[in-house]
C-alpha positions as CSV (number, residue, x, y, z in Angstrom):
1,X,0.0,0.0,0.0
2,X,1.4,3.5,-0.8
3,X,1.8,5.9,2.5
4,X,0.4,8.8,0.9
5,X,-2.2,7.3,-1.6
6,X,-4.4,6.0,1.1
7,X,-4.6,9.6,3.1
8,X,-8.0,11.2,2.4
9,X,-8.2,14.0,0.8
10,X,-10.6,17.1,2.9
11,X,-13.0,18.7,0.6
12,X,-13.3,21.9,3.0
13,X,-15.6,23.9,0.7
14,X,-14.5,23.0,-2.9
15,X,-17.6,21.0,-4.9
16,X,-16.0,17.4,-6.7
17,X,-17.9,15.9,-8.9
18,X,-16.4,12.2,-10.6
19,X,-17.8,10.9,-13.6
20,X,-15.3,7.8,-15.0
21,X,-11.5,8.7,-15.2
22,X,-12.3,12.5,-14.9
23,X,-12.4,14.5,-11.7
24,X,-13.9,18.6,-12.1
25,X,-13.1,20.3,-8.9
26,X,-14.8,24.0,-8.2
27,X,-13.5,26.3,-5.3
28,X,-13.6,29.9,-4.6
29,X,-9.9,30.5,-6.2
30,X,-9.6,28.1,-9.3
31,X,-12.0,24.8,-10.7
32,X,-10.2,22.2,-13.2
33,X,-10.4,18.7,-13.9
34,X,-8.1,15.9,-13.2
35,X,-7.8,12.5,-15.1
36,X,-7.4,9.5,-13.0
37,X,-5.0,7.0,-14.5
38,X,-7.4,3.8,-15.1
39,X,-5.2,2.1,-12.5
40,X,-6.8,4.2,-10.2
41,X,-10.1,5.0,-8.9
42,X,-11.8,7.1,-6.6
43,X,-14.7,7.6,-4.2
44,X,-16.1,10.4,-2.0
45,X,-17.3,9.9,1.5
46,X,-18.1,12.0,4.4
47,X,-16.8,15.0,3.1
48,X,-13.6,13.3,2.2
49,X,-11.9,12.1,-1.2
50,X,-10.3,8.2,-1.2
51,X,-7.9,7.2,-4.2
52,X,-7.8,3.6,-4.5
53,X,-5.7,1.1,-6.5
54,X,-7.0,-2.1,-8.0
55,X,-3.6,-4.0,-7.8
56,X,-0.4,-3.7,-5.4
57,X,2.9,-3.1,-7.8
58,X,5.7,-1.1,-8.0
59,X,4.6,0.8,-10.1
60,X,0.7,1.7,-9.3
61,X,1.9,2.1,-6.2
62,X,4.2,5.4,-7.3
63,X,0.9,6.8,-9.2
64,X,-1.5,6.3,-6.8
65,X,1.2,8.4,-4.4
66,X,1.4,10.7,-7.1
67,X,-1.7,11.1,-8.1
68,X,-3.2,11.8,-4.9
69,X,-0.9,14.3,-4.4
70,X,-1.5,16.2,-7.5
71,X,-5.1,15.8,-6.6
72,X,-5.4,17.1,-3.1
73,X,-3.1,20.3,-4.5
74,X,-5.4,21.2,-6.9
75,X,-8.5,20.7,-4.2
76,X,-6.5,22.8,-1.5
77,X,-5.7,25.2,-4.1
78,X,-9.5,26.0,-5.3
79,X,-9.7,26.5,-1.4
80,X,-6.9,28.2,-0.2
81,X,-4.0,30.1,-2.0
82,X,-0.6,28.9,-1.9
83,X,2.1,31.5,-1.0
84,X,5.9,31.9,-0.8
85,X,7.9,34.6,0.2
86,X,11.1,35.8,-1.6
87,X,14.0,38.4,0.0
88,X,16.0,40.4,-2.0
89,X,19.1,41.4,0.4
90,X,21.7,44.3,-0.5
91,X,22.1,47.5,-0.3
92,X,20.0,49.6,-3.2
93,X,18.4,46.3,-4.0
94,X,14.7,46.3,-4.2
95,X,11.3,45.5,-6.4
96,X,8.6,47.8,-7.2
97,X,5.7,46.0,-8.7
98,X,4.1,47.5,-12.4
99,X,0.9,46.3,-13.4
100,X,1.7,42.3,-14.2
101,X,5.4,43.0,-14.0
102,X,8.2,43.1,-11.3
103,X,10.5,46.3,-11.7
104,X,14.1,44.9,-10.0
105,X,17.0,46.8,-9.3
106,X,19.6,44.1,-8.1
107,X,23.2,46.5,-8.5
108,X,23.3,46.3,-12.1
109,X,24.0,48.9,-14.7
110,X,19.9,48.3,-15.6
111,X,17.0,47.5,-14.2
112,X,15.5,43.8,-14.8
113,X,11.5,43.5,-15.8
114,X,10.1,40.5,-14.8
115,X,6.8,39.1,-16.1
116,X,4.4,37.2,-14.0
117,X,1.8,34.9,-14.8
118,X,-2.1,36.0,-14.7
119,X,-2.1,33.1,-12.2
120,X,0.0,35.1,-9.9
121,X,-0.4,38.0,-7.7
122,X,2.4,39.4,-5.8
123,X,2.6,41.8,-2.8
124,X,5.7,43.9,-1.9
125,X,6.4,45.3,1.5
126,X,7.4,49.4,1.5
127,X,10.9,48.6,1.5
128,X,10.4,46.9,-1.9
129,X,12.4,43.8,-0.2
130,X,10.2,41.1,0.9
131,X,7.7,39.7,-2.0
132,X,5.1,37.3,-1.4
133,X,3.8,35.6,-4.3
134,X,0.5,34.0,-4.2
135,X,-1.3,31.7,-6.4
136,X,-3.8,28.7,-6.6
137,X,-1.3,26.6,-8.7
138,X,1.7,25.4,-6.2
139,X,4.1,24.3,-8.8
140,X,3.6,27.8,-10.6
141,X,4.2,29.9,-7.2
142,X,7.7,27.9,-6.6
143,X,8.9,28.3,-10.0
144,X,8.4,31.6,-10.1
145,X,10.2,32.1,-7.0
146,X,13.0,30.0,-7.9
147,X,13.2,32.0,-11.6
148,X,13.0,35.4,-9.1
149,X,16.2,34.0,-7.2
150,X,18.3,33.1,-10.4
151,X,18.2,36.4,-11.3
152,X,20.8,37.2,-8.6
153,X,21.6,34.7,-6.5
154,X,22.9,35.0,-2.7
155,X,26.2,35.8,-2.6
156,X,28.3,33.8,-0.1
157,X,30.7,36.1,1.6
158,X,28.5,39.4,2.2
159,X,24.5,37.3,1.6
160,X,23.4,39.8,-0.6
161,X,21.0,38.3,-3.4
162,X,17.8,37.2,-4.1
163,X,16.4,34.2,-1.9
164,X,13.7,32.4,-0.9
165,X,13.1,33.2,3.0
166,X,12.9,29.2,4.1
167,X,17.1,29.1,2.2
168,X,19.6,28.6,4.7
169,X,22.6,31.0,3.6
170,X,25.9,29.8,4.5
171,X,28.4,32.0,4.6
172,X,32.7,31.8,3.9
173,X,35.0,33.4,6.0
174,X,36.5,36.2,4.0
175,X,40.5,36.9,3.8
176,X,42.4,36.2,7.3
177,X,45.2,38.3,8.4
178,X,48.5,36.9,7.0
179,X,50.4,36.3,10.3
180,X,54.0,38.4,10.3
């Protein structure tokens, strides 16, 4: 049996509706579908979503885990939005946001525009150094935030950079006094 593909899945508010292989999902943020591998199948009861597999290998095993996580992302999604929160660290560094663009100015001879999704929205503090982007899609959010952090990443001596705030930062020792 697969750990995570037996967990229920809470419904909270979104409506699920299952007609064969197909799951449509509705929810105050987002609706979809989801096809269920034929492998699969599932059922709703009290409130709650079961994914089941009709045999036990390897290898329906790793969809059904899958799957059920894919599924009960989407369902918390319609419900709740997912956020993560990037830090831009340096001095002169910050974002100002411009309609569906990010304005950044990361200590280079320009400025970088950076597009974001429709799916996302994004919030910047006042001192245009802590963004938090939200979104019903979790995959989207975190790519996002890790295309945000390529743009300048942390260096290791000072920690200036762009960085997700749940990165641990380590930092080098800089040049030691040579010893006379």
């Amino acid at each position: 049996m697969s750990k995570i593909g037996r967990k229920p899945i809470a419904l909270q508010d979104v409506k699920v509706e299952l007609k064969g292989t197909e799951l449509k999902y509705t929810g105050k943020n987002s609706a979809g579908t989801h096809i269920i591998p034929e492998e699969l199948s599932a059922e709703i009861k009290d409130g709650q979503l079961f994914i089941s597999a009709q045999k036990n290998t390897r290898d329906i095993r790793q969809l059904w885990g899958l799957h059920r996580s894919l599924i009960a992302n989407k369902i918390y999604g319609a419900h709740t939005l997912f956020e993560k929160q990037v830090k831009i660290v340096g001095l002169g560094y910050k974002a100002v946001a411009k309609g569906a663009k990010i304005e950044l100015s990361l200590g280079m001879s320009h400025k970088i525009e950076f597009d974001l999704p429709k799916e996302v929205t994004v919030d910047i503090n006042k001192t245009g150094q802590l963004l938090t982007l939200r979104s019903f899609n979790k995959e989207l959010v975190g790519k996002i935030g890790g295309l945000l952090c390529l743009l300048k990443p942390t260096e290791p001596y000072k920690g200036t950079g762009v960085r997700l705030t749940t990165d641990i930062v380590r930092r080098k020792a800089g040049k030691a006094k040579a010893s006379a």
